[in-house]
Wavefront OBJ file of the C-alpha trace (Angstrom):
o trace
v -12.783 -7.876 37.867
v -14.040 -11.516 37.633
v -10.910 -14.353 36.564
v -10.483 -17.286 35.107
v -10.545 -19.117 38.725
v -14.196 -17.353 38.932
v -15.712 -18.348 35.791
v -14.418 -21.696 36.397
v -15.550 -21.973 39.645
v -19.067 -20.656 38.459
v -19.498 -22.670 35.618
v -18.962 -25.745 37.905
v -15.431 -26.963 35.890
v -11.778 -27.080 36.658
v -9.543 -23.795 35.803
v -7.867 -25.866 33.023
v -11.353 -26.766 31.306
v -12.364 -23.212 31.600
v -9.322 -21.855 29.970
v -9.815 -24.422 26.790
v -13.373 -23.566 26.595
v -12.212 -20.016 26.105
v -9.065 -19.877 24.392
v -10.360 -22.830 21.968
v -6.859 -24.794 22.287
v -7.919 -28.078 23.315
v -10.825 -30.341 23.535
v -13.890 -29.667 25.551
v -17.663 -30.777 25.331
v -19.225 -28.392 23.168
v -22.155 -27.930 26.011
v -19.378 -27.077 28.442
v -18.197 -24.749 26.286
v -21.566 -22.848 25.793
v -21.558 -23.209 29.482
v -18.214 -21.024 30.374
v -18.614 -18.987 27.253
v -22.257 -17.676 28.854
v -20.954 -17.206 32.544
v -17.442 -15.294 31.754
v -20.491 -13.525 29.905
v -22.751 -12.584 32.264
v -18.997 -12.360 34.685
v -17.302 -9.578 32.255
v -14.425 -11.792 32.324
v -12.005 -10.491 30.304
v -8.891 -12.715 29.008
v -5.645 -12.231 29.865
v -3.592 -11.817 26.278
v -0.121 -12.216 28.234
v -1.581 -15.812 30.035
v -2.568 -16.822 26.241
v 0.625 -16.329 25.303
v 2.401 -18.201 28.053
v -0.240 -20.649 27.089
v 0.225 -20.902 23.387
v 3.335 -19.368 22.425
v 1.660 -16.682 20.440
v 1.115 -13.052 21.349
v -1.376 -12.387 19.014
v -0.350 -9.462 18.079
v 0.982 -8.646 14.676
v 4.027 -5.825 13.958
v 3.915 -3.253 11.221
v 7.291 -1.459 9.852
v 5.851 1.686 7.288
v 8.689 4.667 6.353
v 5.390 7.986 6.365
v 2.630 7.531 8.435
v 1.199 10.958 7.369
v 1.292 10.036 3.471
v -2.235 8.753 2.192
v -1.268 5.580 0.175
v 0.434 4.314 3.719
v -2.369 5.535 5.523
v -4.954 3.686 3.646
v -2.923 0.305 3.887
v -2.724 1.129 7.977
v -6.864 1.345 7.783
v -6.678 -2.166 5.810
v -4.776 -3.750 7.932
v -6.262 -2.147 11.086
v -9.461 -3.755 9.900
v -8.608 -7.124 9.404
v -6.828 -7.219 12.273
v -9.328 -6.058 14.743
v -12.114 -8.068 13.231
v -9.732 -11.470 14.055
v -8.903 -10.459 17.785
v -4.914 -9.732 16.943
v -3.396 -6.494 18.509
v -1.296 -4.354 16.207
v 2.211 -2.550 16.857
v 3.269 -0.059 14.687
v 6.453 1.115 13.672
v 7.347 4.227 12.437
v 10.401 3.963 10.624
v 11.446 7.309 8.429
v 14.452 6.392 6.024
v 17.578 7.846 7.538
v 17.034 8.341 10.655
v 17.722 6.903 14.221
v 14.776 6.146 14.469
v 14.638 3.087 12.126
v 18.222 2.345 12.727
v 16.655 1.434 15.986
v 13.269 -0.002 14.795
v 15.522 -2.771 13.129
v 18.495 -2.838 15.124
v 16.988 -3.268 18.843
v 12.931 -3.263 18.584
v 11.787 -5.528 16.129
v 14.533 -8.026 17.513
v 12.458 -8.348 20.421
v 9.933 -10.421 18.881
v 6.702 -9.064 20.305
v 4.944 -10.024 17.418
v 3.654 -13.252 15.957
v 4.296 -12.029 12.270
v 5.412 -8.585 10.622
v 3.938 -6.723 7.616
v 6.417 -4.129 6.113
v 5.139 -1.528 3.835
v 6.984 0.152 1.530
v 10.514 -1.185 2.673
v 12.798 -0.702 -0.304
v 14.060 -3.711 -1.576
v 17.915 -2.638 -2.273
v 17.834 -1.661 1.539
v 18.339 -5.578 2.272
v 16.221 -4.754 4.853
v 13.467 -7.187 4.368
v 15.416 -9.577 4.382
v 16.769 -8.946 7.730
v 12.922 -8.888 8.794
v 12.763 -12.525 7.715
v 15.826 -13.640 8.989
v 13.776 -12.496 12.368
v 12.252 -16.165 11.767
v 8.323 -14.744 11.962
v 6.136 -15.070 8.816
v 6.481 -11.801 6.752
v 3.953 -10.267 4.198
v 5.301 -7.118 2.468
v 3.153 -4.178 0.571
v 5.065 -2.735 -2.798
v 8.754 -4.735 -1.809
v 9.651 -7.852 -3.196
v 11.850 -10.271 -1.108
v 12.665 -13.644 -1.116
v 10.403 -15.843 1.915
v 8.122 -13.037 2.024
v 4.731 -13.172 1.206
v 4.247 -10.042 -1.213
v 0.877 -8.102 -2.078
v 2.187 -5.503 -4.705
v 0.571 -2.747 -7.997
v 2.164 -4.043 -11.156
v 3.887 -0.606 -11.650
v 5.024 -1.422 -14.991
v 2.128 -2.293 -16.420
v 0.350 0.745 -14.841
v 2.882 3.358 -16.600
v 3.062 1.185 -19.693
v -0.778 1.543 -19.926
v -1.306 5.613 -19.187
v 1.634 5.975 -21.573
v -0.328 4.163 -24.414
v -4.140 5.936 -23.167
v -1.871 9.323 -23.940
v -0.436 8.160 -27.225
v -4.005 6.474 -28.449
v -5.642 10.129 -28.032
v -2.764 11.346 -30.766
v -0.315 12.703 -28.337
v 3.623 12.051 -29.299
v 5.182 14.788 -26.845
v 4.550 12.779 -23.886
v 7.008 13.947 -20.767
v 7.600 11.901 -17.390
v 7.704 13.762 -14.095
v 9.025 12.694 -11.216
v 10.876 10.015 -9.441
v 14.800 9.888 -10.269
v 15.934 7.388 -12.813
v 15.723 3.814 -13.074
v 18.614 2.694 -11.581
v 18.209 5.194 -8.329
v 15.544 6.426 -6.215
v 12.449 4.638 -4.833
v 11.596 0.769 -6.690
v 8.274 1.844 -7.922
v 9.248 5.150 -9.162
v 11.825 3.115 -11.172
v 9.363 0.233 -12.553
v 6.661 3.449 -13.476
v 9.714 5.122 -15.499
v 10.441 2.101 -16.756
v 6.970 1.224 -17.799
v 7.029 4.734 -19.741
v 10.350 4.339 -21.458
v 9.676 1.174 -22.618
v 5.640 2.035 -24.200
v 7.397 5.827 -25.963
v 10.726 3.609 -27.550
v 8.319 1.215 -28.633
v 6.284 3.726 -30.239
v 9.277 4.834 -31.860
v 8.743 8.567 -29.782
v 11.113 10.535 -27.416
v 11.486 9.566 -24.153
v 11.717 12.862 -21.916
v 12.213 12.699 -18.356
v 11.775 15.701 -15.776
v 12.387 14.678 -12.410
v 10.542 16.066 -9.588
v 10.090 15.205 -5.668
v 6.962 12.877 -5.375
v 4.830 14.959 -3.900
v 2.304 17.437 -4.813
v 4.726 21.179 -3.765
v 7.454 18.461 -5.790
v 5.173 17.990 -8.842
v 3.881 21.927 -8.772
v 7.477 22.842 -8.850
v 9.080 20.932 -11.480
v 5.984 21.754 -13.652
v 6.228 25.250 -13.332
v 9.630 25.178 -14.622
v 9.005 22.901 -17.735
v 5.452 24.099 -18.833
v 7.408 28.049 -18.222
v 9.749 27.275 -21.321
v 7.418 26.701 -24.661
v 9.885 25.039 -26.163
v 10.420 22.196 -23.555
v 6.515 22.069 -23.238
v 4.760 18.751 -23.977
v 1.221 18.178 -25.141
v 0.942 15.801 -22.241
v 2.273 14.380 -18.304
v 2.535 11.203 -17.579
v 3.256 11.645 -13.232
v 4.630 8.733 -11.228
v 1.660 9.145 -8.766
v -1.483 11.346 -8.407
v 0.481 14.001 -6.020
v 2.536 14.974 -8.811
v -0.380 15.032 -11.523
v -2.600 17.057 -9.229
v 0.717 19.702 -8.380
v 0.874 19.251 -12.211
v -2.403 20.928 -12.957
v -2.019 23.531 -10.234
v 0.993 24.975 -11.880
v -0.632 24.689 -15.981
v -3.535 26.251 -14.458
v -1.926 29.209 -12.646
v 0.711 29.649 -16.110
v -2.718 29.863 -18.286
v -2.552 26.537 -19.844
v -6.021 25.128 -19.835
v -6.111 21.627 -18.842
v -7.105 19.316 -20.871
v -7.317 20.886 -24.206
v -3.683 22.275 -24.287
v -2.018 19.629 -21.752
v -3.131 16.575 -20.953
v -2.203 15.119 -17.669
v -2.244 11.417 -16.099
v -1.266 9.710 -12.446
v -1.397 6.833 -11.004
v -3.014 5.817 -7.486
v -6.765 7.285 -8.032
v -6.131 9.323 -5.090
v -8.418 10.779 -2.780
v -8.112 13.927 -4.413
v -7.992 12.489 -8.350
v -12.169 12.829 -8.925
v -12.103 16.903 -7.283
v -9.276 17.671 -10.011
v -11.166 15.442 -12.430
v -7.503 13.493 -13.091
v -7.580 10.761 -15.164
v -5.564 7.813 -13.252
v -4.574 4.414 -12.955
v -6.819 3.155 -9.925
v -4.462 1.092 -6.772
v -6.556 0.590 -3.703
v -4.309 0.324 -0.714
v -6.589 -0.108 1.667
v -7.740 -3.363 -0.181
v -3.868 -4.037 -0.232
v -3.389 -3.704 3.563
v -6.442 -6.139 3.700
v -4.938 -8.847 1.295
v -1.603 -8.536 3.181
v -3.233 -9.040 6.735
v -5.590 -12.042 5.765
v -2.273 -13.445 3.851
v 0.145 -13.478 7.243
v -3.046 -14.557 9.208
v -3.367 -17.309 6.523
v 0.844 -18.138 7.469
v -0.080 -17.754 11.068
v -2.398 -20.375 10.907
v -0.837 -22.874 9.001
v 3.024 -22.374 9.045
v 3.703 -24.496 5.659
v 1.764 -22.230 3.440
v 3.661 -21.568 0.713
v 4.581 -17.595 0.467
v 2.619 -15.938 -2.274
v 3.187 -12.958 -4.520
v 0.192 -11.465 -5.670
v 0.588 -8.588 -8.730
v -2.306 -6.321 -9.118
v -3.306 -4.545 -12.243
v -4.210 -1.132 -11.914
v -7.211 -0.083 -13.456
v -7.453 2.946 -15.848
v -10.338 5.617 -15.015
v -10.457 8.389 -18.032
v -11.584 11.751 -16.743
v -11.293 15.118 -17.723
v -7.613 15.718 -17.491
v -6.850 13.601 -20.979
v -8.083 14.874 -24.743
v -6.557 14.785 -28.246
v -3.558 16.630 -28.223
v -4.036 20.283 -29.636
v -5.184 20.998 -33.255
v -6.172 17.268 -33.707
v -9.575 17.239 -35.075
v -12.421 16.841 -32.576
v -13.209 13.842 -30.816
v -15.677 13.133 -27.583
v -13.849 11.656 -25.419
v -16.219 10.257 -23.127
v -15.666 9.903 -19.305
v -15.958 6.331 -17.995
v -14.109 3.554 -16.422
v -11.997 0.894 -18.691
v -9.868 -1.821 -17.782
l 1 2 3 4 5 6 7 8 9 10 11 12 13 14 15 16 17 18 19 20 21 22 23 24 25 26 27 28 29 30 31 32 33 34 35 36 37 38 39 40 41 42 43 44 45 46 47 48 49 50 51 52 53 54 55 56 57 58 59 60 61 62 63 64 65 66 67 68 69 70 71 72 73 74 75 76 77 78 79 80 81 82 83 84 85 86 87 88 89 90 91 92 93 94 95 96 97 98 99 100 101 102 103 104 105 106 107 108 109 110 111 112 113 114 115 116 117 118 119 120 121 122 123 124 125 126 127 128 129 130 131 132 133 134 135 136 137 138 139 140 141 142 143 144 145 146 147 148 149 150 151 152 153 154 155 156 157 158 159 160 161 162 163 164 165 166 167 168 169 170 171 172 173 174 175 176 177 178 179 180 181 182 183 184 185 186 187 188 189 190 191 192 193 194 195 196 197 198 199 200 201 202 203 204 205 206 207 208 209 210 211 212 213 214 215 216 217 218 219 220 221 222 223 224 225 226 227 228 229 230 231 232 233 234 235 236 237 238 239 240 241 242 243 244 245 246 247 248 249 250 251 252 253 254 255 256 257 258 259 260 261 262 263 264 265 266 267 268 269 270 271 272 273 274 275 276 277 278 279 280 281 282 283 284 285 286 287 288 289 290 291 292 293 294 295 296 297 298 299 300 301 302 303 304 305 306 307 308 309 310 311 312 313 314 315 316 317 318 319 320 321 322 323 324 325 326 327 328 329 330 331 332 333 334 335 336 337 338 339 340 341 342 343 344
């Protein structure tokens, strides 16, 4: 395999020359430059990353700390932040770091002090965990996805607003005996389970309606589960779900439809996410994108790679609502069409 000493020996320059041609640090003649660039060409050289770094002080290689790997939402932001990454030449090192286990004791504790990385993007960290702070106090730029820390960049769903506006799509169609499921309570359990109960408590007290709260595990056996058990007892059962995520909405439906309760002209049933799944069970959502928030968090910590004073940003995103055929007037309300569509 042809080296830098080859190419510059080829291209008729000195090995310094050749290696600023390539890298782009440092001046050269632009028809020089054309020069090398066509003979480590035609040469297959390949650049070393490790003699860039020596070079530059940069690695070029960017760390990400996620809790699930297997989960879709973190799986899409992975794919968004693969792809920006590849497309600008920067290596990626993941870090798999399940809550409560040695594992991530061990992620933050001995790995990530390391520093292989020019800059970290942490997904999903939560933020009473102090622990993205610690990743900033690493003293490499940090963008997170969902947390909110101080010195970190942030690219994050409004949760709030999301809950606050399936709660008031549920109560527009005529529905008052609107239940919550999942997550644990807002002053426990995962931050944007919190800000999505939140968002619903909030929209029902200012409706002047009941606020009723079933908690279930976020996921879709969780949401199947705890639905089975409230939709079971007629007297507990609402005329609609509002579920902290898609998983939940989707085990939701599984467990009305399997108890004989036709969704949605007897229950009505929202998420939030517009998963992958949402259009085969017809589920009316509130549309994230993480993919497009992996993106937005890459091209941000390149942004801070490139020029160190940029100012950290936090950038809110509003989910979007997408009415399918999981909502309709609650029963015994005269007949509307409710037409499927899109809204903001």
């Amino acid at each position: 395999m042809s080296g830098i000493e080859d190419v510059a020996r080829a291209a008729g320059v000195s090995k310094a020359t050749a290696s600023r041609a390539l890298t782009g640090h440092g001046y050269v003649a632009a028809a020089t430059r054309e020069r090398v660039a066509r003979v480590a060409h035609e040469m297959g050289y390949v650049p070393s990353s490790s003699a860039a770094s020596l070079a530059t002080g940069r690695t070029r290689n960017v760390g990400v700390v996620m809790p699930y790997l297997n989960r879709w939402f973190f799986a899409e932001v992975l794919e968004g932040i693969q792809e920006v990454l590849l497309e600008s030449g920067y290596d990626l090192t993941l870090y798999d770091a399940k809550p409560g286990t040695e594992g991530r004791r061990r992620v933050f504790d001995d790995f990530l002090a390391r520093k292989r990385f020019d800059g970290l993007i942490a997904v999903g960290l939560e933020p009473d965990d102090h622990e993205l702070e610690r990743l900033v106090a690493i003293g490499r730029p940090v963008v997170s996805v969902v947390a909110i820390g101080d010195n970190a960049g942030v690219v994050r769903l409004d949760d709030e607003y999301a809950a606050r506006r399936a709660t008031t799509h549920l109560i527009e169609l005529g529905h008052t005996k609107i239940t919550f499921l999942g997550g644990v309570s807002v002053t426990s359990g995962p931050h944007v389970d919190r800000a999505r109960l939140s968002g619903y408590q909030r929209t029902m007290t200012e409706a002047g309606l009941t606020v009723t709260h079933v908690r279930s595990e976020v996921s879709l056996p969780g949401g199947y589960a705890a639905a089975v058990d409230l939709l079971g007892d007629p007297e507990r059962r609402p005329t609609a779900l509002l579920a902290t995520c898609d998983e939940v909405a989707i085990g939701a439906i599984i467990a009305a439809r399997r108890l004989g309760i036709p969704v949605p002209s007897a229950l009505s049933v929202v998420g939030i996410d517009n998963h992958e799944f949402a259009e085969m069970f017809s589920l009316t959502t509130l549309e994230q994108s993480p993919r497009s928030q992996g993106m937005q968090a890459t091209r941000m910590l390149l942004g801070q790679l490139e020029d160190p004073a940029r100012v950290a940003q936090d950038v809110s995103i509003q989910a979007r609502l997408i009415v399918r055929n999981s909502t309709a007037p609650p029963p015994g309300t005269p007949s509307v069409t409710v037409g499927v569509g899109v809204t903001s």
